[in-house]
C-alpha positions in Angstrom: 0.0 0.0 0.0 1.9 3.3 -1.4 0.5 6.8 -1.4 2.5 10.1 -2.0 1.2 11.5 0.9 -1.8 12.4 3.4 -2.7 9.5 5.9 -3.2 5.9 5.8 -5.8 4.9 8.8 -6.9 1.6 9.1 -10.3 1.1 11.7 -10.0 -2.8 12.4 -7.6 -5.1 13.2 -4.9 -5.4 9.8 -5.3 -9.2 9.0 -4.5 -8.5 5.3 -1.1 -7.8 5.7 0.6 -11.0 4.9 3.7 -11.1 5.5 6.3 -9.0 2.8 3.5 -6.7 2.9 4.4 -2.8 2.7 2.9 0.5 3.9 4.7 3.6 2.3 3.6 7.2 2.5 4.5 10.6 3.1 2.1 11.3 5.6 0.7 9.3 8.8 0.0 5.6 8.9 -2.1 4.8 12.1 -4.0 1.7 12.8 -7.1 1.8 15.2 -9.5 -0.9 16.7 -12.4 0.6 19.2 -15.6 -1.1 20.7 -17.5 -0.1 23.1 -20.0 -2.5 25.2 -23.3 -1.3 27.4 -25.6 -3.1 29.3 -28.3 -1.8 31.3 -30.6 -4.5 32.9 -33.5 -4.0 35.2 -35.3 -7.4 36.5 -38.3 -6.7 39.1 -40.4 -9.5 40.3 -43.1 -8.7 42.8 -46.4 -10.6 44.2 -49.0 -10.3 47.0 -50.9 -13.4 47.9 -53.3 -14.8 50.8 -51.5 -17.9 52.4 -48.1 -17.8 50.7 -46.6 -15.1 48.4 -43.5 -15.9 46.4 -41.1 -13.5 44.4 -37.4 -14.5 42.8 -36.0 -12.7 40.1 -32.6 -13.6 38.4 -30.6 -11.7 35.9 -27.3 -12.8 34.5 -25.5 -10.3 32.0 -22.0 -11.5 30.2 -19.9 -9.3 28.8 -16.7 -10.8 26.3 -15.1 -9.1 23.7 -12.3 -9.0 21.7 -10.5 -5.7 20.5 -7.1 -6.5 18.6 -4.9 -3.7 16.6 -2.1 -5.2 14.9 0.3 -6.2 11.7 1.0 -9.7 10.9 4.6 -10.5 10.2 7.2 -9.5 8.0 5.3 -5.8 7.2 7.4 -3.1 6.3 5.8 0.7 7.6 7.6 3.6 6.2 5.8 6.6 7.1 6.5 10.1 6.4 5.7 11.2 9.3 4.2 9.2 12.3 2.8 6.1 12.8 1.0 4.2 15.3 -1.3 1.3 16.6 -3.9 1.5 18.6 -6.9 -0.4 20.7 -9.4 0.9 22.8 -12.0 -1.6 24.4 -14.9 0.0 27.3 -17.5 -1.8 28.7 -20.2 -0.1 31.0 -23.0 -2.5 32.8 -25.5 -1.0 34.9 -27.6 -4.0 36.5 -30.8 -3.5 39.0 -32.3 -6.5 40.4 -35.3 -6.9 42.9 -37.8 -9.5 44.5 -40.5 -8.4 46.5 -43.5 -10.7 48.4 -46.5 -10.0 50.9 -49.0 -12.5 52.5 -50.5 -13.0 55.2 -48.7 -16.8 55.8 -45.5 -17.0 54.2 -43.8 -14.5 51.8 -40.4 -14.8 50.3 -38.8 -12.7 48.5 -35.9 -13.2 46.7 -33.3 -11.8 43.8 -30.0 -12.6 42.4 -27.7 -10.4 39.6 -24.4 -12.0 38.2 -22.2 -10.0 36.0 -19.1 -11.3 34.0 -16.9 -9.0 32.2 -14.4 -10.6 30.3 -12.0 -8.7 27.6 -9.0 -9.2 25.2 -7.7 -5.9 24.4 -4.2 -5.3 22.1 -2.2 -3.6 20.2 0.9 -4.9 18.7 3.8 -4.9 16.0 3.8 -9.0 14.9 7.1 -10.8 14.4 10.0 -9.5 12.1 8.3 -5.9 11.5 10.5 -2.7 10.2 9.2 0.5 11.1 10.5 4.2 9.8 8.5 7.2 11.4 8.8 10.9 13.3 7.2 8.9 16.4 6.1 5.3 16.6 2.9 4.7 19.3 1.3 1.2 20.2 -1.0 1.6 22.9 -4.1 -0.3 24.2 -6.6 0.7 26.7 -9.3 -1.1 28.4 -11.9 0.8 31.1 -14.2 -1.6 32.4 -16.9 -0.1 35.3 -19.7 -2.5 36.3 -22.4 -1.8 39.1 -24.6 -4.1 40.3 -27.3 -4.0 42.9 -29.7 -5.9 44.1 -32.5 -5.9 46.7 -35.4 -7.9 48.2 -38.1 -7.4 50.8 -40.6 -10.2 52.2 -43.4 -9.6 54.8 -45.5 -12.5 56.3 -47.7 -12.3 59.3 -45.9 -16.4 60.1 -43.1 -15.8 58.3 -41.0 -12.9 56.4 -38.1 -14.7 54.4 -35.5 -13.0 52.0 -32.4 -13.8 50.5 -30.2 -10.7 47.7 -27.2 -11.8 45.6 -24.6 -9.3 43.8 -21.6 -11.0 42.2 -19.5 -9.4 39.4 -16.8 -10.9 38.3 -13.8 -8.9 35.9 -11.4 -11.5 34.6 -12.1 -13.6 37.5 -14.3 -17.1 37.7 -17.4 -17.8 39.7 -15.7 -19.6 42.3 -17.0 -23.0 44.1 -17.1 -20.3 46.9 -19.6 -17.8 45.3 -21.1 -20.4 43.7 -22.3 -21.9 47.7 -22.3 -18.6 49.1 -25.1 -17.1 46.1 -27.6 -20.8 46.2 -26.9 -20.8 50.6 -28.3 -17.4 50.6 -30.6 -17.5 48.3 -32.0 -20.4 49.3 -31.8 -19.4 52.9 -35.8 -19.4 53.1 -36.2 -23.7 52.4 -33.2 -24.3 55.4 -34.4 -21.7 57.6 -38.2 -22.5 57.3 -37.4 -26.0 57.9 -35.2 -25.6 60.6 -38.5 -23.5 62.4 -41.3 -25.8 61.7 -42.7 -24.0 59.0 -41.9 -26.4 56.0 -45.1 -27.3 55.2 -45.8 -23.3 53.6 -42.5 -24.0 51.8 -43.5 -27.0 50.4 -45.9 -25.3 48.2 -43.6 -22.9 46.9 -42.5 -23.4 43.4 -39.3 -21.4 41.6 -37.5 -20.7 44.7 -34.6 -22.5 44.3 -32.5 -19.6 42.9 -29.5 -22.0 43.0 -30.6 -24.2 40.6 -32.1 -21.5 38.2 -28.3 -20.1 38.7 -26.8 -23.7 37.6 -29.1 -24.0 34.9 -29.8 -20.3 32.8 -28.7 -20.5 29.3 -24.9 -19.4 29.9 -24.0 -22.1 31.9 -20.9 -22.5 29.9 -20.2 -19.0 30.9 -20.4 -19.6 34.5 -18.6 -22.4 34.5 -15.0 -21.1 32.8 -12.5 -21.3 35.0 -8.8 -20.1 34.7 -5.2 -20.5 36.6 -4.7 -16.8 35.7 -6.8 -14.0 34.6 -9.4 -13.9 31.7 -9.1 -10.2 31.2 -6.0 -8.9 29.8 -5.2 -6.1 28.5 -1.3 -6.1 26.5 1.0 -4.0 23.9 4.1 -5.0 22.4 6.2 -4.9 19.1 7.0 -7.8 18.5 10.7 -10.4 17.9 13.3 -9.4 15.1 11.6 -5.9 14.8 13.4 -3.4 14.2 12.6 0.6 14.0 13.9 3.6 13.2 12.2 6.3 15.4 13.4 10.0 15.3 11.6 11.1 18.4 9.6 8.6 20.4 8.9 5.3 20.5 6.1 4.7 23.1 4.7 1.3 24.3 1.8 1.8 26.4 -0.8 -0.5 27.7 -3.3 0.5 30.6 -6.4 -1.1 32.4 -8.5 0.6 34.7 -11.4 -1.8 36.2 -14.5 0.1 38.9 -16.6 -2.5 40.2 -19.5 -1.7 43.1 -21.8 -4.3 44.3 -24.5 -4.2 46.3 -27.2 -6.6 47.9 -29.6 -5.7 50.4 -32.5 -7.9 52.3 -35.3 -7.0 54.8 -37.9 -9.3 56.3 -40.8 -9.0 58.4 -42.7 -11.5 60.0 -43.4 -13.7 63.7 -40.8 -15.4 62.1 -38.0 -13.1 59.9 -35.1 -14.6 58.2 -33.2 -12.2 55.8 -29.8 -12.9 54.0 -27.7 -10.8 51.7 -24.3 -11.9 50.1 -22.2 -9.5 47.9 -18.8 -10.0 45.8 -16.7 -8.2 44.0 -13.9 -9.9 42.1 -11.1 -8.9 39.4 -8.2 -10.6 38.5 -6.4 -8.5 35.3 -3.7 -9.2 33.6 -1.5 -5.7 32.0 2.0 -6.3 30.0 4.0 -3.6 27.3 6.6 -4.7 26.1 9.6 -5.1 23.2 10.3 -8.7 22.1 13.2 -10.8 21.6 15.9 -9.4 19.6 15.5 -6.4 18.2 17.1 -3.2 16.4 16.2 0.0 17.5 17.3 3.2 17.3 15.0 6.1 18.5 15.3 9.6 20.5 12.7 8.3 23.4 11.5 5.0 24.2 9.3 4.5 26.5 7.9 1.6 27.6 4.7 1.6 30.3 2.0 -0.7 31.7 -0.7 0.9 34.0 -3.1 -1.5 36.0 -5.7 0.2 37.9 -8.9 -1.5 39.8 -11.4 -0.6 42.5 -13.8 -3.0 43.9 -16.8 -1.8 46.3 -18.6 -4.8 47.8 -22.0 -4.1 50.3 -24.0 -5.7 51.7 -27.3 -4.9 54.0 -29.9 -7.5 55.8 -32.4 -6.2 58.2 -35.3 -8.2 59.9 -38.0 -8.1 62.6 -40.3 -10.7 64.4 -40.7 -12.2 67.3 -37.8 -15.0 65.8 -35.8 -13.4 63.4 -32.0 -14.4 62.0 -29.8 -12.1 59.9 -26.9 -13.0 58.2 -24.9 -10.2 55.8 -21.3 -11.0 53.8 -19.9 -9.1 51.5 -16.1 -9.5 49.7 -13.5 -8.5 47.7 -10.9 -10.4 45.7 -8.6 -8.2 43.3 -5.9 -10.3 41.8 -3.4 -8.0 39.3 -0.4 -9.3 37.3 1.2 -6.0 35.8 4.3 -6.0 33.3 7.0 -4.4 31.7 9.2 -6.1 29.7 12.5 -6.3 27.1 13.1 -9.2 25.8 16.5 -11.0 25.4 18.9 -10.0 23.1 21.3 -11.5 20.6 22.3 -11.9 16.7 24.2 -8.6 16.9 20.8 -6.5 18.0 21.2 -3.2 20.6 18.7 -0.9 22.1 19.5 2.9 21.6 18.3 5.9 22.6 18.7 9.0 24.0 16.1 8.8 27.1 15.1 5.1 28.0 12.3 4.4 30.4 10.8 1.1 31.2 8.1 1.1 34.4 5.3 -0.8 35.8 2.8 0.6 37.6 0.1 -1.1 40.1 -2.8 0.7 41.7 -5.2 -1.6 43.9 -8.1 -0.3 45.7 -10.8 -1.8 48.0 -13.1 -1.9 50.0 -16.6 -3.9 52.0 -19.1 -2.9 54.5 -21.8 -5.3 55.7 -25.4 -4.5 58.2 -27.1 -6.4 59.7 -29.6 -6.2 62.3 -32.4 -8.0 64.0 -35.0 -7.3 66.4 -37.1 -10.1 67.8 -37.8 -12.3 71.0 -34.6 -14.7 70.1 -32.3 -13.1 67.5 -29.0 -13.3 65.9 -27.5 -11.4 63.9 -23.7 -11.5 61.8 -21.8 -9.8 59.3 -18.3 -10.4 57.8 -16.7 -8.2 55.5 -13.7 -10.2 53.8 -11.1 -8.5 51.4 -8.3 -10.0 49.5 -5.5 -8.8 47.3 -2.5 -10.2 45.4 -0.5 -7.8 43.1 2.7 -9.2 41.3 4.2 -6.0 39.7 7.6 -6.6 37.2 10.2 -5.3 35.0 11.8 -7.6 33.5 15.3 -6.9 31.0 16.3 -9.7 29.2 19.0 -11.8 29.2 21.9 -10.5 26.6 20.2 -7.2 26.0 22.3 -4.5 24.7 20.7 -1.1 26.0 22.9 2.3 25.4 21.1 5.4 26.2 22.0 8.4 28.0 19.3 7.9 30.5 17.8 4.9 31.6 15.3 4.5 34.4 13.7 1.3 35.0 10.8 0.9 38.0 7.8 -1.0 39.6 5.4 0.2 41.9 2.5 -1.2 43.7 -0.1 0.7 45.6 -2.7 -0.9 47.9 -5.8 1.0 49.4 -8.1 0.3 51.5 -9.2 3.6 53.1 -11.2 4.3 56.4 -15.2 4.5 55.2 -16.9 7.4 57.1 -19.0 4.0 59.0 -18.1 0.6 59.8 -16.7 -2.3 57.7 -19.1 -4.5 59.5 -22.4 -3.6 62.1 -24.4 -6.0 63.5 -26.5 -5.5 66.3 -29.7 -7.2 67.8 -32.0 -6.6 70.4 -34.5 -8.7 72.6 -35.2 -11.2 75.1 -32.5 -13.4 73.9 -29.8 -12.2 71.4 -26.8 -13.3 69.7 -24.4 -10.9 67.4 -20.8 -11.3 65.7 -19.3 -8.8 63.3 -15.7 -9.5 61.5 -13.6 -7.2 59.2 -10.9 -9.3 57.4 -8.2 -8.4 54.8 -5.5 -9.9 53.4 -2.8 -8.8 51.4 0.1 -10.0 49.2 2.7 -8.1 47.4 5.3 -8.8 45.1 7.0 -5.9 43.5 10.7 -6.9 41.1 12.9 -5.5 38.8 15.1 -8.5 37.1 18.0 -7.4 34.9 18.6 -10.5 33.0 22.3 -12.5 32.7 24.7 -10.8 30.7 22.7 -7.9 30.1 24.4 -4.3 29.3 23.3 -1.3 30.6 25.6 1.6 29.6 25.6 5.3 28.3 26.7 6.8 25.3 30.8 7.4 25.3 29.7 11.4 24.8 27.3 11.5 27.6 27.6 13.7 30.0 28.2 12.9 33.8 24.6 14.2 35.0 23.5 10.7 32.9 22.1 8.3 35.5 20.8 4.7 35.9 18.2 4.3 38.3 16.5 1.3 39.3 13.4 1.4 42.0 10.9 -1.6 43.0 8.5 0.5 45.4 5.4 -1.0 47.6 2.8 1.7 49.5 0.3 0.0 51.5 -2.6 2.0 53.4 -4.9 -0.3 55.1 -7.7 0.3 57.6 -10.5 -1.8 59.1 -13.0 -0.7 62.3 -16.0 -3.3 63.3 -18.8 -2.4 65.7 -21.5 -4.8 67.4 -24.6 -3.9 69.6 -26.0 -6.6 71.6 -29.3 -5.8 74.5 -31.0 -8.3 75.6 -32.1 -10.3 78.9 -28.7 -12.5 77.7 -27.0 -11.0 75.2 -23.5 -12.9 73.5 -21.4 -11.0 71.4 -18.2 -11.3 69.4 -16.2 -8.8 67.1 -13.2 -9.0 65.2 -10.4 -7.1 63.2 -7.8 -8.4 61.2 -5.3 -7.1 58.9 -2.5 -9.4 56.9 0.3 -8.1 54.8 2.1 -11.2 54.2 4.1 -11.6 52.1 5.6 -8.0 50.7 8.3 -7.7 48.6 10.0 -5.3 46.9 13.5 -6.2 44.8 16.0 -5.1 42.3 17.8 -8.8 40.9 20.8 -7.9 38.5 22.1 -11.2 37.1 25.4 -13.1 36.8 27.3 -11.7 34.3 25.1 -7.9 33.9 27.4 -4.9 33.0 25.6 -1.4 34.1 27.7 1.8 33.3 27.1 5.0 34.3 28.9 8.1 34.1 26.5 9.8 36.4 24.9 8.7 39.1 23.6 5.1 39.8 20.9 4.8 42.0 18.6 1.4 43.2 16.0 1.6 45.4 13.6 -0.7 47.0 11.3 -0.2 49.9 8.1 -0.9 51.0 6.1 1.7 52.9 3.1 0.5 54.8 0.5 1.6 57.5 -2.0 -0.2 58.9 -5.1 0.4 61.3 -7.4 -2.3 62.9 -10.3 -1.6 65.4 -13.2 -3.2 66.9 -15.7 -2.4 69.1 -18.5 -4.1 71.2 -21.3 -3.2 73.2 -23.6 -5.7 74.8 -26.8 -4.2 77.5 -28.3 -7.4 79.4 -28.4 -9.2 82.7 -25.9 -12.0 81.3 -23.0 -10.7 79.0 -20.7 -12.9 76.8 -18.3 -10.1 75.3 -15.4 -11.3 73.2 -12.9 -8.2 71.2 -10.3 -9.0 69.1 -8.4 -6.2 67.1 -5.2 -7.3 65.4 -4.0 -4.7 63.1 -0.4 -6.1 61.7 0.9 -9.1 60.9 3.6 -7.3 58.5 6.5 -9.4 57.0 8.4 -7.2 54.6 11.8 -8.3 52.5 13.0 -5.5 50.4 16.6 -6.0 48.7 18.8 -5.3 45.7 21.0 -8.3 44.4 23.9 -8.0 42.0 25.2 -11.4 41.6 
């Protein structure tokens, strides 16, 4: 493809260019792939019956796309002026879900929202590719933001039952865990009834069993997929025996950015009231940019970036009232990241040169729970448990035999984990009466790995005419900000209560590993850092009013173990 000038644009993925292909012109050659994805789902199901009044409502909403800018081998790019390749993917789902049921026997109210959000976003130079431009830009972005919400309310002069689900899922699988935790709760009304003599209202219930509606809706297969790793990645790369001759910048950028907020609430009313309300929040993304195996380049900048950012919000509310009443909210978080920049290893004669050379990798996790729940009966109980967890592996990785000459070089991963304070409590529960049993627990855990890897007989070194303010630096950099606060509110005749706080960083790493036979040469400055900064609050607090008082308050805010370290073997 030759034209004397203006621009070349091409608005999907390039699969015509076998390989020998060429792409000349004067002007700009630029190669784009964009989707966009939008759901907005509202399921209602509401009834009002004599004897027995039934509600359930399920909505399931899956989300997969692919969004791929790229050449195929062997092309040849001469452009004028600049080039570039680029691919945007953004999915928005807005889900509302509700059950609602009245009667003057049994009414049970239920409702359930699953979404999945699964994306392949890329934009990439293949195998063997020669590229002349002003500027050379691969980039691929994916922005993903999913809010779900669900709520249910059940009234029953014998019996008020209710059971709310919210589970999104970015990248990550519907664990056995969810699975259990979405059919207990929803199905919360069939143990609980049973368990209080009132199974013979439940027997004449029919479409209830929200589990098996779960196990059976028409994208099973979807629910099932599981995965070792992620299923959402977002990557950008040129790729092995490239080469490229760039006379400003060559930029490599690839960046995620995942919001997810889930909420489930449940309220019951009845001589008997049972209400249950689960809520999840999982992502586990996958981020690379990199430069393959191999290459030639020579450019005036090269910059070389991956960006992961996510934010998971789980709630969860459950309220009820009768003269027996049980209460049970959870609500979690799971954010798994793998975030990666990358050179690959060298050989065949190939070097890397530039005047400014920046690799980094860059990891911002944030998080967050709160669970209610309250009861107010005869004989009561009442729990919540808020649950967070969060794994981030952050890397730069240089290749074994990589020639790099540049007058600056700066190479660095960071990590950043946040939970903040919430202006009220990661987990409340409280009940009152005759006879009342509460527990509240706020629990995080949290794993860091954070590495820069200079590969075996790699070269690092300036240009011979470089000055002496030239430096090398080298940083692997972990912030953690955690903070969890419980409260419980017992009164009763006898009142037990138990609440609990507990934050784990464990392991945290941070490390620069330069390999056996690496030469790094600077005639400035060479600086390495690695460090992990970390602070971490835990509190809980118990109140119980009664003539016999079971208190139990635990608060255990650190269990740190930190290794941060620069090898040079």
């Amino acid at each position: 493809i030759s034209t004397g000038g203006g621009l070349i644009t091409f608005n999907a993925g390039v699969d015509f260019l076998q390989t020998k292909g060429v792409i000349s012109t004067s002007g700009n050659v630029d190669i784009n792939a964009d989707s966009s994805e939008a759901v907005d789902s509202v399921t209602v199901a509401g009834t009002g019956g004599g004897l027995t009044g039934v509600a359930g409502s399920v909505s399931v909403n899956v989300v997969t796309s692919k969004t791929h800018a790229y050449t195929k081998d062997g092309v040849n790019i001469d452009a004028g002026s600049d080039s570039s390749v680029k691919a945007k993917d953004t999915v928005n789902v807005s889900s509302k879900t509700g059950g609602g049921a009245l009667s003057i026997g049994l009414g049970v109210g239920a409702g359930v929202d699953i979404d999945i959000i699964r994306t392949d976003t890329g934009a990439y130079l293949g195998t063997n590719n020669t590229v002349t431009a002003d500027n050379l830009e691969i980039k691929a972005v994916s922005e993903k933001s999913v809010n779900s919400k669900v709520i249910s309310a059940s009234g029953g002069l014998a019996c008020g039952i209710t059971g709310a689900v919210s589970i999104v899922l970015a990248g990550a699988d519907l664990s056995g865990d969810s699975r259990d935790e979405s059919g207990n709760i929803s199905s919360y009304s069939q143990e609980q009834a049973s368990a209080n003599k009132v199974d013979g209202y439940v027997d004449d219930v029919r479409g209830t069993d929200v589990k098996s509606d779960i196990n059976n809706v028409s994208v099973e297969s979807e629910l099932n997929k599981s995965s070792s790793g992620s299923m959402s990645r977002t990557f950008a790369y040129m790729g092995d025996g490239s080469s490229a001759d760039i006379e400003n910048n060559l930029s490599i950028t690839s960046s995620d950015s995942t919001d997810i907020d889930s909420y489930a609430g449940g309220f019951a009313l009845g001589l008997l009231g049972i209400g249950g309300a689960f809520s999840s929040a999982k992502a586990n993304i996958e981020t690379t940019a990199g430069i393959g195996e191999e290459v030639d380049i020579d450019a005036g900048k090269i910059s070389v970036y991956a960006e992961g950012k996510s934010d998971a919000y789980a709630e969860s509310l459950a309220k009820t009232a009768g003269a027996l009443s049980g209460v049970a909210a959870k609500a979690e978080t799971v954010n798994v990241s793998t975030t990666k920049g990358y050179i690959g290893s060298g050989g065949n004669g190939k070097k890397i040169e530039s005047d400014e050379f920046d690799v980094k990798a860059d990891q911002e996790t944030k998080f967050n729970s709160k669970t209610d729940s309250s009861s107010v009966s005869v004989v009561g109980k009442s729990g919540a448990w808020s649950s967070n967890k969060a794994n981030a592996l952050t890397t730069v990785d240089i290749g074994s035999n990589t020639q790099i000459k540049s007058d600056s070089v700066k190479i660095g991963a960071s990590t950043t984990v946040w939970k903040p304070w919430l202006s009220d409590y990661n987990a409340i529960s409280g009940s009152g009466g005759v006879f009342n049993g509460a527990a509240a627990s706020g629990k995080t855990d949290v794993s860091v790995h954070t590495k820069v890897n200079i590969g075996n007989n790699a070269k690092i070194q300036m240009h011979d005419d470089a000055d002496t303010t030239s430096d090398i630096e080298m940083s692997a950099l972990n912030d953690l900000y955690l903070y969890d606060k419980v409260k419980l509110d017992a009164a009763g005749f006898i009142s037990l209560a138990k609440s609990e706080s507990f934050i784990t960083a464990q392991p945290i790493n941070a490390s620069i590993n330069i390999g056996d036979g690496a030469f790094l040469k600077s005639l400035g400055d060479a600086k390495f850092f690695a460090r992990t900064n970390a602070d971490m609050k835990a509190q809980a607090n118990t109140s119980t009013y009664g003539l016999a008082l079971s208190l139990i308050h635990i608060s255990e805010p650190t269990r740190p173990l930190y290794i941060s370290y620069a090898v040079f073997c």
